[in-house]
mmCIF file of the N, C-alpha and C atoms, coordinates in Angstrom:
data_MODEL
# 
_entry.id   MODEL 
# 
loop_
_atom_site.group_PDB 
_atom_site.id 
_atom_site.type_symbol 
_atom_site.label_atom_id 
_atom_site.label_alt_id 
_atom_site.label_comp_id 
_atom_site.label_asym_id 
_atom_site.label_entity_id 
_atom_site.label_seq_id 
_atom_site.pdbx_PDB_ins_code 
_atom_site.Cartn_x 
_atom_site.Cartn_y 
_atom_site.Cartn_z 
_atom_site.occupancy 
_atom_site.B_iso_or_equiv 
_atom_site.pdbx_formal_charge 
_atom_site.auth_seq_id 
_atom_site.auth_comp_id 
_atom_site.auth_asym_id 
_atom_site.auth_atom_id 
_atom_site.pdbx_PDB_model_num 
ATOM 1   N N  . UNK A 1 1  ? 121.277 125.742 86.983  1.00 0.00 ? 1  UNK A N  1 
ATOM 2   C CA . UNK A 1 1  ? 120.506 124.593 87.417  1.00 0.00 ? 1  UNK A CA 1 
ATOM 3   C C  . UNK A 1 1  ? 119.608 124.132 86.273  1.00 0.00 ? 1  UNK A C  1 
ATOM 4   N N  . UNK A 1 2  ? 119.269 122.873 86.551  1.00 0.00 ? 2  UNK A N  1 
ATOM 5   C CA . UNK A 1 2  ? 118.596 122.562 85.407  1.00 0.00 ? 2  UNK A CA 1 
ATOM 6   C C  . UNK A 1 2  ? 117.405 122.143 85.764  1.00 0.00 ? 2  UNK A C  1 
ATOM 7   N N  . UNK A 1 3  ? 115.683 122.533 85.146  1.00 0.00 ? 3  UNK A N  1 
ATOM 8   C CA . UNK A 1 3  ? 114.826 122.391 86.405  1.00 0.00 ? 3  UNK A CA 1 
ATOM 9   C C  . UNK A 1 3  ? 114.185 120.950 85.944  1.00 0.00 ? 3  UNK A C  1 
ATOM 10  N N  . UNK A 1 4  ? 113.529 120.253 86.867  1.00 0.00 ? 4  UNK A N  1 
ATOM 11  C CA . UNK A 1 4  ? 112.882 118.937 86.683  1.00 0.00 ? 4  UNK A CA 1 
ATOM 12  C C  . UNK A 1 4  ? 112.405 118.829 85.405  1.00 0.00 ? 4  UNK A C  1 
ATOM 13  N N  . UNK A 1 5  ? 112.006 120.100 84.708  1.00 0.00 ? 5  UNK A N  1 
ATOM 14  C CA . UNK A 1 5  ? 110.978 119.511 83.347  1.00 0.00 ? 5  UNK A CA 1 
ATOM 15  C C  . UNK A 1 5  ? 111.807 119.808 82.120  1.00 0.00 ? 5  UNK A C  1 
ATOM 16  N N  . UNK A 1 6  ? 112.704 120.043 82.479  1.00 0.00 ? 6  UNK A N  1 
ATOM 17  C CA . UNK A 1 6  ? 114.306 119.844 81.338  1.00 0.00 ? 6  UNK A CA 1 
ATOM 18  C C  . UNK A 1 6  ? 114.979 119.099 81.463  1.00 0.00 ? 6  UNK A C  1 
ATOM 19  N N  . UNK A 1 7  ? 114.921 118.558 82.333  1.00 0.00 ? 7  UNK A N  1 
ATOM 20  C CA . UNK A 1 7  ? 115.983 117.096 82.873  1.00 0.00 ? 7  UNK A CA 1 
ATOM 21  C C  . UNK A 1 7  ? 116.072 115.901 82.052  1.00 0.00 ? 7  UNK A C  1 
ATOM 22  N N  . UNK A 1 8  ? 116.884 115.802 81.342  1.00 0.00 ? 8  UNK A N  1 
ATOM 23  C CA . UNK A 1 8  ? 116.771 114.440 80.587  1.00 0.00 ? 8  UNK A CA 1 
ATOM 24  C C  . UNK A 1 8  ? 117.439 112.967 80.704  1.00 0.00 ? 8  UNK A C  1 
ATOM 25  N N  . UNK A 1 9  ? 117.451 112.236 80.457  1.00 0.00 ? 9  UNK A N  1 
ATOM 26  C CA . UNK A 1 9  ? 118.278 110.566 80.425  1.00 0.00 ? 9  UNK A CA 1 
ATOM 27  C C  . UNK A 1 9  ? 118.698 110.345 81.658  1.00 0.00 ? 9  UNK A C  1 
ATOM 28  N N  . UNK A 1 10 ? 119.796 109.902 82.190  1.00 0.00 ? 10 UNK A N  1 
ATOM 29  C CA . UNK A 1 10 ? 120.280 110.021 83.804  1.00 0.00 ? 10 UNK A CA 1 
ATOM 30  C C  . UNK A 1 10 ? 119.807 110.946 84.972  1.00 0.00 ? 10 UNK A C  1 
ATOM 31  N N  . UNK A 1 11 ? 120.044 111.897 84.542  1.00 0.00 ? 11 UNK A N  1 
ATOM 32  C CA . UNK A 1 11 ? 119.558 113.172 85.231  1.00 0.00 ? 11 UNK A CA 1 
ATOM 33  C C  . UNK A 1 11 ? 118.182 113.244 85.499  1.00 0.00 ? 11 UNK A C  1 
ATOM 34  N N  . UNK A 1 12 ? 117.057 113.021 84.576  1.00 0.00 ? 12 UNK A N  1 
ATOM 35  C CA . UNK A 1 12 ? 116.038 112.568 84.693  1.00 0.00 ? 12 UNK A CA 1 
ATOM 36  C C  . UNK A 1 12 ? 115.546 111.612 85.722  1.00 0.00 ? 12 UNK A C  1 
ATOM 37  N N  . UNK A 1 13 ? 116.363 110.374 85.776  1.00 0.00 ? 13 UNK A N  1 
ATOM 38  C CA . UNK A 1 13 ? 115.935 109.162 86.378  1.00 0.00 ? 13 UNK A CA 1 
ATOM 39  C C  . UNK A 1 13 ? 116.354 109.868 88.220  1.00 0.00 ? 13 UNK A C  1 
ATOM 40  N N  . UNK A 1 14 ? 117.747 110.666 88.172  1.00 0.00 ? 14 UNK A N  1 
ATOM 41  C CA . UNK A 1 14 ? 118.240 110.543 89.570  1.00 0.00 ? 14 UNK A CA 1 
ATOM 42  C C  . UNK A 1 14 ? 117.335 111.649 90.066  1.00 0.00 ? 14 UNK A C  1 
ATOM 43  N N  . UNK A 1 15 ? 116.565 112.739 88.982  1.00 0.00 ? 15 UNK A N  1 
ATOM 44  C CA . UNK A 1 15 ? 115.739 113.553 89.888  1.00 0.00 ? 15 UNK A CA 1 
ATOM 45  C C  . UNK A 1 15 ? 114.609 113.188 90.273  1.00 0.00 ? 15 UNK A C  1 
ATOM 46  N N  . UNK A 1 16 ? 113.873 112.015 89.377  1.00 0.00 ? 16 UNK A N  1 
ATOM 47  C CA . UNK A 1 16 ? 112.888 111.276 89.565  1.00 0.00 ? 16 UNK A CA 1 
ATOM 48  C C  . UNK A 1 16 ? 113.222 110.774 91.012  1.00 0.00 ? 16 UNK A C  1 
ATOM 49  N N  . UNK A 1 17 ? 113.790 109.884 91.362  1.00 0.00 ? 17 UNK A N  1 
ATOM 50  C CA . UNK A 1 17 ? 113.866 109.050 92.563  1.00 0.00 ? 17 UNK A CA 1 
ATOM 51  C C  . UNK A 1 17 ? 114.502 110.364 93.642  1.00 0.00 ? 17 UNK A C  1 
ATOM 52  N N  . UNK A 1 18 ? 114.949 111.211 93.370  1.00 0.00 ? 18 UNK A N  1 
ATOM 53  C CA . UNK A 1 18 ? 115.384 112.472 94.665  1.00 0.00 ? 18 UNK A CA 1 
ATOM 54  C C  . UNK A 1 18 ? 114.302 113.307 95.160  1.00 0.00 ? 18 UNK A C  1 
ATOM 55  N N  . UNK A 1 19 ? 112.926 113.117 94.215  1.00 0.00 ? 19 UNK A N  1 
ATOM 56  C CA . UNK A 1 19 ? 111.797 114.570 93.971  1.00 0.00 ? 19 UNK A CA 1 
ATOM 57  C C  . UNK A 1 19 ? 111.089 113.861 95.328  1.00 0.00 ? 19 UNK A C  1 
ATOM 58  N N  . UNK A 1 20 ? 110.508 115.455 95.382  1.00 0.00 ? 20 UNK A N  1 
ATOM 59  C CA . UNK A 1 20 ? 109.482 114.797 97.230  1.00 0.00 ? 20 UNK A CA 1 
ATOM 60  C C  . UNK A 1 20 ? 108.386 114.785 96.560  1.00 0.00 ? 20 UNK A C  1 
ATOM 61  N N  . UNK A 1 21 ? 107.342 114.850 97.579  1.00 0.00 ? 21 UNK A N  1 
ATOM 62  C CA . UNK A 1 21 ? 106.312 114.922 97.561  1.00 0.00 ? 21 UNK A CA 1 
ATOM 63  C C  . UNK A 1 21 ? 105.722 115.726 96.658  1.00 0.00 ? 21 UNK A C  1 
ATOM 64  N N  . UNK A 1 22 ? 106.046 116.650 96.091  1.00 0.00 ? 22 UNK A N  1 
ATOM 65  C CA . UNK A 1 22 ? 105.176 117.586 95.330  1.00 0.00 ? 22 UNK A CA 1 
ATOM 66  C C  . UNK A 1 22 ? 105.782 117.079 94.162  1.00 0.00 ? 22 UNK A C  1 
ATOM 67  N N  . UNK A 1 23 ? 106.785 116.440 93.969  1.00 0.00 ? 23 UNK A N  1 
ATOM 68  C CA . UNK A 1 23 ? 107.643 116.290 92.570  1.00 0.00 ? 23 UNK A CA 1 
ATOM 69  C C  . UNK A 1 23 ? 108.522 116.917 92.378  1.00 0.00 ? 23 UNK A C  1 
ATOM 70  N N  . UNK A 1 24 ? 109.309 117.964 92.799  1.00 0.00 ? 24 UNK A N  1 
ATOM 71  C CA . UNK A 1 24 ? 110.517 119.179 92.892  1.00 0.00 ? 24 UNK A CA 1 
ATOM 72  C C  . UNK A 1 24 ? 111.224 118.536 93.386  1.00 0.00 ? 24 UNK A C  1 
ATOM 73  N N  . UNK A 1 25 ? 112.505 118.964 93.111  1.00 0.00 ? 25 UNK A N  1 
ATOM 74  C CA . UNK A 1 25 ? 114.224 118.457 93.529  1.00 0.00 ? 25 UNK A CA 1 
ATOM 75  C C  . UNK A 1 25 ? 114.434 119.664 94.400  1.00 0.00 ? 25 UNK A C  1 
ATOM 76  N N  . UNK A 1 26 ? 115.109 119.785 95.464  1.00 0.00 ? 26 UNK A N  1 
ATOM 77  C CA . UNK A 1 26 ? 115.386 120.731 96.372  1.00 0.00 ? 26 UNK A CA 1 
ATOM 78  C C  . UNK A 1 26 ? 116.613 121.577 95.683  1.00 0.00 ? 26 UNK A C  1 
ATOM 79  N N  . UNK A 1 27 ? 116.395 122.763 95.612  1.00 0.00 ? 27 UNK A N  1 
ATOM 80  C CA . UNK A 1 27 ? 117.766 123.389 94.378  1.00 0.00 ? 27 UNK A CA 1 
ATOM 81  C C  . UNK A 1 27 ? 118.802 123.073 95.276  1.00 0.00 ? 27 UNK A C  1 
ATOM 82  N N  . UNK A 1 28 ? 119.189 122.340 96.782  1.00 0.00 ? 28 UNK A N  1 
ATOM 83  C CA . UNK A 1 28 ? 120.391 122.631 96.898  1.00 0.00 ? 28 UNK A CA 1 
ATOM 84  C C  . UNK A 1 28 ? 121.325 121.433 96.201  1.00 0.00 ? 28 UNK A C  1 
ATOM 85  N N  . UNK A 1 29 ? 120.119 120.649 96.068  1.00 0.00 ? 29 UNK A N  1 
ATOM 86  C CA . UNK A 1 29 ? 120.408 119.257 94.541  1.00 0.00 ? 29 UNK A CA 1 
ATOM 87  C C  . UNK A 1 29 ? 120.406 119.552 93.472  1.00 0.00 ? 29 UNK A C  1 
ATOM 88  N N  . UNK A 1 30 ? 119.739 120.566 92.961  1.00 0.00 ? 30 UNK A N  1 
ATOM 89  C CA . UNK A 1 30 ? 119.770 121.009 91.477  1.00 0.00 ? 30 UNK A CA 1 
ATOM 90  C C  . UNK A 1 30 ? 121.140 121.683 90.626  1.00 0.00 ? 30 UNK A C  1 
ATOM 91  N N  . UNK A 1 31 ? 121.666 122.470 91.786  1.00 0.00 ? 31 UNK A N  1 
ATOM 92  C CA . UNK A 1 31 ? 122.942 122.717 91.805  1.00 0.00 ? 31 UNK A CA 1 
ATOM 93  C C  . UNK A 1 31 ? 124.229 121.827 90.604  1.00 0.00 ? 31 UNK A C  1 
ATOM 94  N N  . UNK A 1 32 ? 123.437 120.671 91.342  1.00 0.00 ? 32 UNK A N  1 
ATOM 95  C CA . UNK A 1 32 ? 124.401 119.345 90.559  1.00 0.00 ? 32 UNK A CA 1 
ATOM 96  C C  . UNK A 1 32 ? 124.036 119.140 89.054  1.00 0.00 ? 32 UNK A C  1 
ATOM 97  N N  . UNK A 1 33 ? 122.811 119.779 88.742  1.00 0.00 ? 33 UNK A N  1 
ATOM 98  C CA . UNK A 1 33 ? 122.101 119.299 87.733  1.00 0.00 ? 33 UNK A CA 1 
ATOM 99  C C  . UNK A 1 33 ? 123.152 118.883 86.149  1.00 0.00 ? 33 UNK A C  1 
ATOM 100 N N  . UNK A 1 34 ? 123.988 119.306 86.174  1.00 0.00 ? 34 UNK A N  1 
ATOM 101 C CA . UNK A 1 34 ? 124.997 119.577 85.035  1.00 0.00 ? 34 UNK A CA 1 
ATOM 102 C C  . UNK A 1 34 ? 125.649 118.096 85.218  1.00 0.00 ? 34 UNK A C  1 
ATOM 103 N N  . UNK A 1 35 ? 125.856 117.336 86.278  1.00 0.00 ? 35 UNK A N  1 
ATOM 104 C CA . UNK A 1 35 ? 126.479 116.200 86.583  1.00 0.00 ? 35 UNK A CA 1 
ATOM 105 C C  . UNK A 1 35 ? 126.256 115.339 87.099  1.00 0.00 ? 35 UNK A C  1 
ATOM 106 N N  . UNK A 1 36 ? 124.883 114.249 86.802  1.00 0.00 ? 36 UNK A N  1 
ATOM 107 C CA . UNK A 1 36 ? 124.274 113.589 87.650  1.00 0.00 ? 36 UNK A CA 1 
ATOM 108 C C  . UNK A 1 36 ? 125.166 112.844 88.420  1.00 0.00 ? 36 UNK A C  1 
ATOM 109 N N  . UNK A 1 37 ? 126.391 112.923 88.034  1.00 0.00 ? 37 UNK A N  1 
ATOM 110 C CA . UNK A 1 37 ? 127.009 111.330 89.301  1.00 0.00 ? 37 UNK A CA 1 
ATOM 111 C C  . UNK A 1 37 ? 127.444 112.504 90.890  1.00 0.00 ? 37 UNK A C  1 
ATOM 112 N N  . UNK A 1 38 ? 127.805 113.866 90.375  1.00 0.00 ? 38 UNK A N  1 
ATOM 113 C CA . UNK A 1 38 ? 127.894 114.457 91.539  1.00 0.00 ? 38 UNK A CA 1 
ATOM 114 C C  . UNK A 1 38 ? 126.990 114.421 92.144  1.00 0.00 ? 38 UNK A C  1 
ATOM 115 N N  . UNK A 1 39 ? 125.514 114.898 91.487  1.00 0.00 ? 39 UNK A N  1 
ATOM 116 C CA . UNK A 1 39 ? 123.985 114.588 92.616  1.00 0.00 ? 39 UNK A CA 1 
ATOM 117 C C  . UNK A 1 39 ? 123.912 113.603 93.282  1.00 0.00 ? 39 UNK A C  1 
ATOM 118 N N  . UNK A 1 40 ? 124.072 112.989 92.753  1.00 0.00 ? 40 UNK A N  1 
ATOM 119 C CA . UNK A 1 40 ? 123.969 111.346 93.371  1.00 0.00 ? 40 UNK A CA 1 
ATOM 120 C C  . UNK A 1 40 ? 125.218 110.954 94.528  1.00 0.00 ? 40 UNK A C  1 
ATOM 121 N N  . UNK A 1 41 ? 126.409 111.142 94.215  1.00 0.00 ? 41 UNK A N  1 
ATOM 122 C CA . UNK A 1 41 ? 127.387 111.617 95.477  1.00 0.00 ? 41 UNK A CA 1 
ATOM 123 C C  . UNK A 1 41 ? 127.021 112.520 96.798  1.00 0.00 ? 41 UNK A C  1 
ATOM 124 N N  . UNK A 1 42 ? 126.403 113.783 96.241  1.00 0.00 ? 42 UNK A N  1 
ATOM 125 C CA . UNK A 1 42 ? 126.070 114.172 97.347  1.00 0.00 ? 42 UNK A CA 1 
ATOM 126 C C  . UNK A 1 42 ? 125.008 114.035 98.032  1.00 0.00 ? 42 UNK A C  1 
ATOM 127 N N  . UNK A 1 43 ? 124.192 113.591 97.182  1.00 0.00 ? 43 UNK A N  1 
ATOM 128 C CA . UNK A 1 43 ? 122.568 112.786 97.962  1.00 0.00 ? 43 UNK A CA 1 
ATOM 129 C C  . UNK A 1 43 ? 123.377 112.092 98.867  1.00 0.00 ? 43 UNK A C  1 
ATOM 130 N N  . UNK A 1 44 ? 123.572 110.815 98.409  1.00 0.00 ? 44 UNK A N  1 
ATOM 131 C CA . UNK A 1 44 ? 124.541 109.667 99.167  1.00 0.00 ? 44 UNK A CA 1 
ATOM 132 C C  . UNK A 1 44 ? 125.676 110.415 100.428 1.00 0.00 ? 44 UNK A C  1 
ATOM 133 N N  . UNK A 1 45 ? 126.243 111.284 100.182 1.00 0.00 ? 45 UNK A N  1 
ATOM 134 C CA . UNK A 1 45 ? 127.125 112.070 101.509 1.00 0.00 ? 45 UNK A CA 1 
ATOM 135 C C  . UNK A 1 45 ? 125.913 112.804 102.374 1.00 0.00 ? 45 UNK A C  1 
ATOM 136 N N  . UNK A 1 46 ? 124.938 113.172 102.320 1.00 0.00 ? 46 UNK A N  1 
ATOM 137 C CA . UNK A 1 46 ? 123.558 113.852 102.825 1.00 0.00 ? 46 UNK A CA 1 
ATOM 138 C C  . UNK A 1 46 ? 123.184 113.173 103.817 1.00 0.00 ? 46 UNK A C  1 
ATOM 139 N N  . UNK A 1 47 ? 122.887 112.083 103.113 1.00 0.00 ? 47 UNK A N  1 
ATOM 140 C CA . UNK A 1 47 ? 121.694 110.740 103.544 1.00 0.00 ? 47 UNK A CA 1 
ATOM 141 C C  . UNK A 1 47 ? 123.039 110.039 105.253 1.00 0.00 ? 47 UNK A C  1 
ATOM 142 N N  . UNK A 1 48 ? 124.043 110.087 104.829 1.00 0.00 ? 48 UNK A N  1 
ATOM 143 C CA . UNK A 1 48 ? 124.885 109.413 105.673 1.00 0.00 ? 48 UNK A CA 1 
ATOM 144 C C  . UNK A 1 48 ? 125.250 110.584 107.111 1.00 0.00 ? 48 UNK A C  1 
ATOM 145 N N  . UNK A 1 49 ? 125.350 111.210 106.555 1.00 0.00 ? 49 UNK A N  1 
ATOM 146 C CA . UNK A 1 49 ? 125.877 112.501 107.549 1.00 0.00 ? 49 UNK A CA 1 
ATOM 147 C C  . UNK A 1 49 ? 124.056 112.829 108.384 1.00 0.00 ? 49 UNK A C  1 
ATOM 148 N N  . UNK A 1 50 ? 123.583 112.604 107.915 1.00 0.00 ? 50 UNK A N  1 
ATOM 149 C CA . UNK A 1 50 ? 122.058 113.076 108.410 1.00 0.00 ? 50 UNK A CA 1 
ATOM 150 C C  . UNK A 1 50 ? 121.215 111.750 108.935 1.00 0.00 ? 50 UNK A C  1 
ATOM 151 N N  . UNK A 1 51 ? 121.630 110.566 108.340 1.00 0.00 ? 51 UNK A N  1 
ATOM 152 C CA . UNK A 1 51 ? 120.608 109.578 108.493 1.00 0.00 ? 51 UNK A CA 1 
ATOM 153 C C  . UNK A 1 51 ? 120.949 108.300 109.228 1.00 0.00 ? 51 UNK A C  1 
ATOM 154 N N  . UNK A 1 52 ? 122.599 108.134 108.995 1.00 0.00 ? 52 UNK A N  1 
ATOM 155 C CA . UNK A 1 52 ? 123.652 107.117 109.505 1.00 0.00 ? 52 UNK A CA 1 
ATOM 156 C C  . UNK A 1 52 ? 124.140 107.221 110.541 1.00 0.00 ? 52 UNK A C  1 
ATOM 157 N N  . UNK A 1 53 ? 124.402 106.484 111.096 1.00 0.00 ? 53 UNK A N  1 
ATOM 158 C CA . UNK A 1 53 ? 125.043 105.666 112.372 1.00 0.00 ? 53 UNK A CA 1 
ATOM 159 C C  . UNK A 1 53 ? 125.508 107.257 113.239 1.00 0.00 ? 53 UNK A C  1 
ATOM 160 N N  . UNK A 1 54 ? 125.393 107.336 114.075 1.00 0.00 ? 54 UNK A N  1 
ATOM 161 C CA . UNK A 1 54 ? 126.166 108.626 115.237 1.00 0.00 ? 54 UNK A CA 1 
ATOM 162 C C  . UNK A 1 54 ? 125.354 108.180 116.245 1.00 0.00 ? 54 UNK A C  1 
ATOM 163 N N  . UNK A 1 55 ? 126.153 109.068 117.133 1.00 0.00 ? 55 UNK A N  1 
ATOM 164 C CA . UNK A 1 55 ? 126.074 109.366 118.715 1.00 0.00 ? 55 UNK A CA 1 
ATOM 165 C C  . UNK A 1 55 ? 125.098 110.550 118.514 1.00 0.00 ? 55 UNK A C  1 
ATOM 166 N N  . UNK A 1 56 ? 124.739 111.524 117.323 1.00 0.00 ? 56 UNK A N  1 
ATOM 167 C CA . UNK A 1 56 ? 123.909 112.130 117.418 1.00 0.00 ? 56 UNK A CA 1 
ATOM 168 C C  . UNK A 1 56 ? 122.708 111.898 116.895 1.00 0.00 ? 56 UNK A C  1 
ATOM 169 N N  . UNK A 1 57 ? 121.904 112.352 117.657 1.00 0.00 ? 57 UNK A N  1 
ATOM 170 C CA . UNK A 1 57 ? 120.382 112.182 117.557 1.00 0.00 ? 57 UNK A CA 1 
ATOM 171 C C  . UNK A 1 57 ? 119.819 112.921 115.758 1.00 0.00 ? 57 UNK A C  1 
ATOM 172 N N  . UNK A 1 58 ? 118.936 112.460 115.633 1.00 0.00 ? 58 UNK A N  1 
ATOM 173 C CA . UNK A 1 58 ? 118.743 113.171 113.841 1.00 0.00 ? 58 UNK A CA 1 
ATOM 174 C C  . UNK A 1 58 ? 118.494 114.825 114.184 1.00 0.00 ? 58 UNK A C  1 
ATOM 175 N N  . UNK A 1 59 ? 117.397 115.063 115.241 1.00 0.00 ? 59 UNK A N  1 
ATOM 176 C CA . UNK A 1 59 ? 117.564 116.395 115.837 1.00 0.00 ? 59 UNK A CA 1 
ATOM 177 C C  . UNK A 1 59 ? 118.643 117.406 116.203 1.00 0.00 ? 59 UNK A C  1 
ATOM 178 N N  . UNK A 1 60 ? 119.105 116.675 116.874 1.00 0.00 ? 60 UNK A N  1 
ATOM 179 C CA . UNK A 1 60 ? 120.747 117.657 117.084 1.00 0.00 ? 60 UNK A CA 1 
ATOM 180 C C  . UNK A 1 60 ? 121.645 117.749 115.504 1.00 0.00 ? 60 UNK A C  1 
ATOM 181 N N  . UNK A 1 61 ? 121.401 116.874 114.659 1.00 0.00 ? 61 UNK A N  1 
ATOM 182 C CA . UNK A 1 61 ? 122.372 116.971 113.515 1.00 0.00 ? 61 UNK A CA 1 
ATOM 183 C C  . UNK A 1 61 ? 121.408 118.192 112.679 1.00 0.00 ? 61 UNK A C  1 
ATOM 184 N N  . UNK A 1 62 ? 120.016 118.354 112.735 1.00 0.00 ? 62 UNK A N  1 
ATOM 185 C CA . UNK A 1 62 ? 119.241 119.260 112.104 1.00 0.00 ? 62 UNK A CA 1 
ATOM 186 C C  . UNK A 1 62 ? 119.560 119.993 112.649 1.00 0.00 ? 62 UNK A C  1 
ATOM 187 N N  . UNK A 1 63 ? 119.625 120.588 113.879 1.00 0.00 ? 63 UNK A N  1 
ATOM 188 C CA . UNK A 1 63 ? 120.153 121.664 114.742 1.00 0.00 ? 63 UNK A CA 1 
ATOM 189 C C  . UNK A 1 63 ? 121.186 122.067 114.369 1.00 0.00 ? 63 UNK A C  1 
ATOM 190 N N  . UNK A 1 64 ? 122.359 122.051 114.221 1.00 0.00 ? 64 UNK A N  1 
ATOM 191 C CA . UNK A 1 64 ? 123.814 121.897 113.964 1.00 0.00 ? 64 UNK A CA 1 
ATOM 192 C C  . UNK A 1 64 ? 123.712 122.560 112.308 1.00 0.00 ? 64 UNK A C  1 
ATOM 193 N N  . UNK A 1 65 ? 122.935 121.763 111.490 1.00 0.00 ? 65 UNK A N  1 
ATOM 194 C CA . UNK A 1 65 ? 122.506 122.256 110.369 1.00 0.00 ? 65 UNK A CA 1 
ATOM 195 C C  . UNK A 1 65 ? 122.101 123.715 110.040 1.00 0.00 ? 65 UNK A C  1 
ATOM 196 N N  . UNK A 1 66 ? 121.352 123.666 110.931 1.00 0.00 ? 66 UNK A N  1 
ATOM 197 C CA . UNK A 1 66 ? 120.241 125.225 110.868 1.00 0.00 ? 66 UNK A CA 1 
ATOM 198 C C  . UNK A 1 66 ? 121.326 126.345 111.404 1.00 0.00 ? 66 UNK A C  1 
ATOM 199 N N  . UNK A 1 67 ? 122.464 125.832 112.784 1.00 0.00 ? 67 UNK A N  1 
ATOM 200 C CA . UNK A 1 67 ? 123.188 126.872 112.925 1.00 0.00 ? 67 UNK A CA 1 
ATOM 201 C C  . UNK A 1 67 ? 124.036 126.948 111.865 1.00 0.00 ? 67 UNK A C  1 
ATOM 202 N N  . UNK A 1 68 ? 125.017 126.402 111.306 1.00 0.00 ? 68 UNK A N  1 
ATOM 203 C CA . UNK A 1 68 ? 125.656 126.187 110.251 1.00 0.00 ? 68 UNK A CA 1 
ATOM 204 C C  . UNK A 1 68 ? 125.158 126.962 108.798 1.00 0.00 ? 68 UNK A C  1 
ATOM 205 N N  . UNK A 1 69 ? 124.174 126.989 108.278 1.00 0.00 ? 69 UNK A N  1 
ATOM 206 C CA . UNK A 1 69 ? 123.177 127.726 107.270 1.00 0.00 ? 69 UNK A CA 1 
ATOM 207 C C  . UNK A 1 69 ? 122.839 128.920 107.656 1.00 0.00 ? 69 UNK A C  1 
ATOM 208 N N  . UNK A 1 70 ? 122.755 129.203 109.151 1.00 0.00 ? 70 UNK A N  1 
ATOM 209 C CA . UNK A 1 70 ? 122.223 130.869 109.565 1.00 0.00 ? 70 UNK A CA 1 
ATOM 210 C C  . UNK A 1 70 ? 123.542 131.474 110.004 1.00 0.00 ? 70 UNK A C  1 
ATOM 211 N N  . UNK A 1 71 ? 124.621 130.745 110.325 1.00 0.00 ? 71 UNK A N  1 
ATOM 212 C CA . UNK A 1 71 ? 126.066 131.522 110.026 1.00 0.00 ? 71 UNK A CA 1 
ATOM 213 C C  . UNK A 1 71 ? 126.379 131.810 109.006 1.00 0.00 ? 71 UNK A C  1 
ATOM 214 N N  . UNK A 1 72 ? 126.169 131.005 107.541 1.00 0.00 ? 72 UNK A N  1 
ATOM 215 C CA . UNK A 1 72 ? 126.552 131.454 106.622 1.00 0.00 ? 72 UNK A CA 1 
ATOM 216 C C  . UNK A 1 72 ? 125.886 132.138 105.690 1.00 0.00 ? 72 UNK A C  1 
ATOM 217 N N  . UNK A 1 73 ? 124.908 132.561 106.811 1.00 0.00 ? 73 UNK A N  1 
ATOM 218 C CA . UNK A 1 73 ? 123.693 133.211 105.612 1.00 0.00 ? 73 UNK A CA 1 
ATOM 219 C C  . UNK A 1 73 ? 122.698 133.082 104.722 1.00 0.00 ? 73 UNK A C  1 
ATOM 220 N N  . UNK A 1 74 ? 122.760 131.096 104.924 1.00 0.00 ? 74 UNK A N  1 
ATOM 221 C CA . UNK A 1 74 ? 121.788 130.751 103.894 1.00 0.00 ? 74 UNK A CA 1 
ATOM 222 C C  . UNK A 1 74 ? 120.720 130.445 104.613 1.00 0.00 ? 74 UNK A C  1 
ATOM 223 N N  . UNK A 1 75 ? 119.491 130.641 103.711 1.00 0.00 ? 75 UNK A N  1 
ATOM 224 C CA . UNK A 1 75 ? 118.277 131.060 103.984 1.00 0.00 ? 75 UNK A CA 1 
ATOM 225 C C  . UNK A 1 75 ? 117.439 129.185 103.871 1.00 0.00 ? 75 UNK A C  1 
ATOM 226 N N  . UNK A 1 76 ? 118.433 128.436 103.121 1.00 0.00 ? 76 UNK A N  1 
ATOM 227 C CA . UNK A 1 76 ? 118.030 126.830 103.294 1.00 0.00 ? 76 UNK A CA 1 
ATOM 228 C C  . UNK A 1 76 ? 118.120 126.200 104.300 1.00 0.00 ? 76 UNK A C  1 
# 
């Protein structure tokens, strides 16, 4: 991973506009760090699956999430 204060040119700009509140990129974005157009793909697949159009409520898709991550063990 590559962390926010090494980030340079592209990569720079897409962690700039991805960083929250404190300024940090969430590592499960950092991941990408080697390839900004993948970050940016999967921001964009994130944002849609979580934020876009369904029959499910944003709650139930967080739900679904959390089981999904505690089946596979991850602690995110």
């Amino acid at each position: 991973m590559i962390d926010e204060d090494d980030a340079e040119g592209q990569l720079s700009d897409v962690y700039r506009r991805l960083s929250g509140r404190d300024g940090r990129v969430d590592h499960i974005l950092k991941i990408h760090g080697l390839n900004p157009e993948s970050l940016t793909g999967h921001y964009e697949f994130y944002k849609t699956i979580m934020r876009g159009r369904s029959p499910l409520s944003r709650a139930q898709r967080e739900m679904i999430a959390v089981v999904v991550s505690a089946t596979n063990d991850c602690h995110y």
